[in-house]
Structure formats: C-alpha cells, structure tokens
C-alpha positions in Angstrom: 123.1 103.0 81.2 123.9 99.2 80.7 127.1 98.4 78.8 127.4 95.9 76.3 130.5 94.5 77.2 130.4 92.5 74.2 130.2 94.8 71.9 130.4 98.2 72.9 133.6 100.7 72.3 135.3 100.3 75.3 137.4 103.9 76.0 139.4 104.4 79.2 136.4 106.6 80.6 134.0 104.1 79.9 132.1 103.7 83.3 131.8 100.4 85.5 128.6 99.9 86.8 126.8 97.5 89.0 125.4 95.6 85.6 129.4 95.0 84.9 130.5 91.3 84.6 133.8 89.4 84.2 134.0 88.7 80.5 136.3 86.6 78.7 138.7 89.9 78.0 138.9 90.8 81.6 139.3 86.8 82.8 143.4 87.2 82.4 143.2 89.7 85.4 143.6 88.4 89.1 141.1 87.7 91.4 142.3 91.0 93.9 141.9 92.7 90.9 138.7 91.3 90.1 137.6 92.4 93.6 138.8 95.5 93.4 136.8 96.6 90.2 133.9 95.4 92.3 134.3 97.1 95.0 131.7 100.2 96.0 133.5 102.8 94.8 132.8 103.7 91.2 135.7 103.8 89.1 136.3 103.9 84.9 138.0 101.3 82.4 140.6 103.8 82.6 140.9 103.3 86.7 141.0 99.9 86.3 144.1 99.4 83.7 145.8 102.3 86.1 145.3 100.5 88.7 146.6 96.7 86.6 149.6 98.7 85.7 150.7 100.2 89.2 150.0 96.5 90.9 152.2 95.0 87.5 154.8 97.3 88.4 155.2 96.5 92.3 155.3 92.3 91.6 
C-alpha cells in the first residue's frame, strides 16, 4: 500500500516502502541517515526515529 506522505497519519509502525520519498519533514535528517532508511531492509517510522535517536546520542 502506497503512503501519502503528505497527508497520511504517520505512527511509529507506519511502514517504509519502496514508493517512500524524502519529503520536506524528513529533509532535516542527514544524508547517512537518509541512506539508511533506504537501504534493503524493511524498517518502520518507528525504526527510523530509533535509529535518529541512538546516532543523536553517540555525536
């Protein structure tokens, strides 16, 4: 199932697909990030800000 990104509730088990894009509300994150939610393995919204948190925490 596609996502609106736009406009869709976003919840942390909201599923990233291959249809996902960079929007304007995930543009503040950096690019290793960025490459990282692209990456093959599928993951959640809730992966993701995990994942922002733990690399925010080891700077």
């Amino acid at each position: 199932m596609k996502v609106d990104w736009h406009g869709a509730e976003l919840t942390r088990a909201t599923v990233i697909d291959r249809h996902y894009r960079h929007t304007q509300n995930v543009r503040r994150f950096d690019r290793d990030l960025k490459a990282w939610i692209r990456s093959e393995i599928p993951k959640t919204l809730g992966d993701v800000m995990d994942e922002r948190q733990r690399r925010q925490r080891a700077r």
